[in-house]
C-alpha positions as CSV (number, residue, x, y, z in Angstrom):
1,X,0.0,0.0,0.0
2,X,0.9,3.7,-0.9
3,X,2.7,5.6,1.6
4,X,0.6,8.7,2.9
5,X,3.5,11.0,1.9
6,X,3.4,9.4,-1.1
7,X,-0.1,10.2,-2.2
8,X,-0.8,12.4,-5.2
9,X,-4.2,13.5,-3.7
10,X,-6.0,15.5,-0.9
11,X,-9.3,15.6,-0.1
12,X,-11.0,18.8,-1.3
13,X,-9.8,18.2,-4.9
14,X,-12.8,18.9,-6.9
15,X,-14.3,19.3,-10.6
16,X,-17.7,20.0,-12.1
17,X,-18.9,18.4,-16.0
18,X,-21.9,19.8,-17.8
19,X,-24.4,18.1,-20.0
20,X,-27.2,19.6,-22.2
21,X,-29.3,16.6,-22.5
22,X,-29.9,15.4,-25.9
23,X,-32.4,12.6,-27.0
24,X,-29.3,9.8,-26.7
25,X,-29.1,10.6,-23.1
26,X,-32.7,9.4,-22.6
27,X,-34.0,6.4,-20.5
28,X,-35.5,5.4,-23.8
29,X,-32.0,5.6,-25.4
30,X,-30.2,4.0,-23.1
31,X,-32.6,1.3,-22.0
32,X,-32.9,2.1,-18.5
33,X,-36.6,3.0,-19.4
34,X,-39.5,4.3,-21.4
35,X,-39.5,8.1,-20.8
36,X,-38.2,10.8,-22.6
37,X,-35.8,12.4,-19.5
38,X,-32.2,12.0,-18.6
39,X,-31.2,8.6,-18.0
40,X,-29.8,7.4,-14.5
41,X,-27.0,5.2,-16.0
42,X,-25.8,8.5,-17.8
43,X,-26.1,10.3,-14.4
44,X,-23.7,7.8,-13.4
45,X,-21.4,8.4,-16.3
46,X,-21.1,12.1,-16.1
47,X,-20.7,12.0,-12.0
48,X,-17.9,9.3,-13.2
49,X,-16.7,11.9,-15.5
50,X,-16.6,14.7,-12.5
51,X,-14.6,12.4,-10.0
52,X,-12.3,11.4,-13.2
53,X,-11.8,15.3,-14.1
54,X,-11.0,16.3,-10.3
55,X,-7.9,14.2,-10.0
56,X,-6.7,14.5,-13.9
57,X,-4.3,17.0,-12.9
58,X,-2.4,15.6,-9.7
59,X,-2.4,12.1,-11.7
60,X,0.9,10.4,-11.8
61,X,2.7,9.1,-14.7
62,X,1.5,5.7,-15.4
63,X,-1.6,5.4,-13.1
64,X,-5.1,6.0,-13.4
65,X,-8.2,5.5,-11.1
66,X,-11.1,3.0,-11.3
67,X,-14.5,2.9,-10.4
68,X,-15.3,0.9,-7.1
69,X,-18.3,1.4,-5.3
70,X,-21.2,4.0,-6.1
71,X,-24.1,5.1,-4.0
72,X,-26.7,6.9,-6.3
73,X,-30.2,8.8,-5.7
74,X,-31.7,10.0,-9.3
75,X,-33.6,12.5,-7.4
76,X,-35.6,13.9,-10.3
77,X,-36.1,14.2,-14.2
78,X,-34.6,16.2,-16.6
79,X,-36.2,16.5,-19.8
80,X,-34.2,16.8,-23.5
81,X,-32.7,20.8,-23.7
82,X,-32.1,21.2,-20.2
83,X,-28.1,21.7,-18.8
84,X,-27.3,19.9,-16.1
85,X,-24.2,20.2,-14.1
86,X,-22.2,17.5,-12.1
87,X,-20.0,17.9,-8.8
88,X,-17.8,15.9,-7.6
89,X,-15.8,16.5,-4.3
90,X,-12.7,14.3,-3.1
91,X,-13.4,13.9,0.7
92,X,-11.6,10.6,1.9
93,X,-8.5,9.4,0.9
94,X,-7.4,6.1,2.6
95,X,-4.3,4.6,1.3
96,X,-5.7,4.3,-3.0
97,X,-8.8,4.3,-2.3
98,X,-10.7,7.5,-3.1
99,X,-14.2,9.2,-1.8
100,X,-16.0,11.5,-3.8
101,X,-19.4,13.2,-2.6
102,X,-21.0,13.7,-6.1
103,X,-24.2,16.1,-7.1
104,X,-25.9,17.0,-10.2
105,X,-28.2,20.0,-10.4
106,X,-30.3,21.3,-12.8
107,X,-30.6,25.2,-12.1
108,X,-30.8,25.1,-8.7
109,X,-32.9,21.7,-8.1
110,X,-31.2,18.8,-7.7
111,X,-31.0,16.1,-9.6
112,X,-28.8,13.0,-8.1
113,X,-26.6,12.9,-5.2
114,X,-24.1,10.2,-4.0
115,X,-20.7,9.2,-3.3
116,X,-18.3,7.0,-5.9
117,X,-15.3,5.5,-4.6
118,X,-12.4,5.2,-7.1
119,X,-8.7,3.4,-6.7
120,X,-5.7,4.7,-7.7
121,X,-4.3,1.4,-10.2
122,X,-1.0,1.3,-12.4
123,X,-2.7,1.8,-15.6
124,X,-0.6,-0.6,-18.1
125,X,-0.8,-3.5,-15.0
126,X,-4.8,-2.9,-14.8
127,X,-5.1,-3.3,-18.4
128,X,-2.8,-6.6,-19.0
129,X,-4.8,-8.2,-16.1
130,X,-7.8,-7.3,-17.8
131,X,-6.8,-9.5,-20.7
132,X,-6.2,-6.5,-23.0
133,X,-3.8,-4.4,-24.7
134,X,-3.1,-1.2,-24.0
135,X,-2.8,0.2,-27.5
136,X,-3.6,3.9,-26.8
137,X,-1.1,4.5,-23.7
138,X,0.5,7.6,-23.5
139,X,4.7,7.7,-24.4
140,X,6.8,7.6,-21.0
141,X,9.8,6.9,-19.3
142,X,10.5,3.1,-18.6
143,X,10.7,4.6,-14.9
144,X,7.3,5.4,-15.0
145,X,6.0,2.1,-14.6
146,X,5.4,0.6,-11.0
147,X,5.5,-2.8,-11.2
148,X,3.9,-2.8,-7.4
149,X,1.2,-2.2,-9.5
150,X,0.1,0.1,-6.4
């Protein structure tokens, strides 16, 4: 496990993504239902996206964070047109495991609210136990890989 001196991230890191909701976006769309209205599995995405874009620039050479564990109300619908905006708030960081508090708002109602726990992976390890390749990895250093995989 990561030494705490050795940790890339504090809590309070945070980012905000906006979406004007389009018909692809739709519970209809995305098969998560039969209504016209923003679609709670692209809630999820964009609150990924948030929690993704708060650590993007701390992130070390090499690593990358993946999704955990998420806790998610869809509190109310959005319909096609509408902007919504998503928060997401680094609050816990215990050893490379990350805790976001997450919102999305619509004007000033809100829409979802939750928390999304990510950990902080080797990036090229992740993907070759995965099974894959990792054709679109970014050039390095040879130094820059951990192969703690930590």
């Amino acid at each position: 496990m990561q030494e705490q001196s050795e940790q890339p991230f504090a809590p309070g890191l945070a980012a905000r993504v906006e979406l004007t909701v389009t018909d692809a976006d739709t519970a209809q769309a995305v098969g998560s239902g039969d209504v016209p209205v923003l679609g709670t599995p692209r809630v999820l995405a964009l609150v990924e996206a948030a929690t993704v874009a708060a650590t993007a620039g701390d992130m070390p050479p090499g690593r990358t964070t993946v999704g955990l564990r998420v806790e998610l109300d869809h509190l109310a619908p959005t319909p096609v047109g509408r902007t919504v905006v998503a928060h997401a708030r680094l609050t816990d960081v215990d050893g490379r495991r990350l805790r976001f508090e997450v919102s999305v708002t619509d004007g000033g109602e809100a829409v979802a609210r939750g928390r999304v726990d990510r950990v902080l992976v080797d990036r090229q390890r992740f993907v070759e136990r995965a099974g894959g390749v990792l054709a679109d990895a970014p050039a390095g250093h040879p130094g820059d890989h951990d192969p703690a995989g930590s």
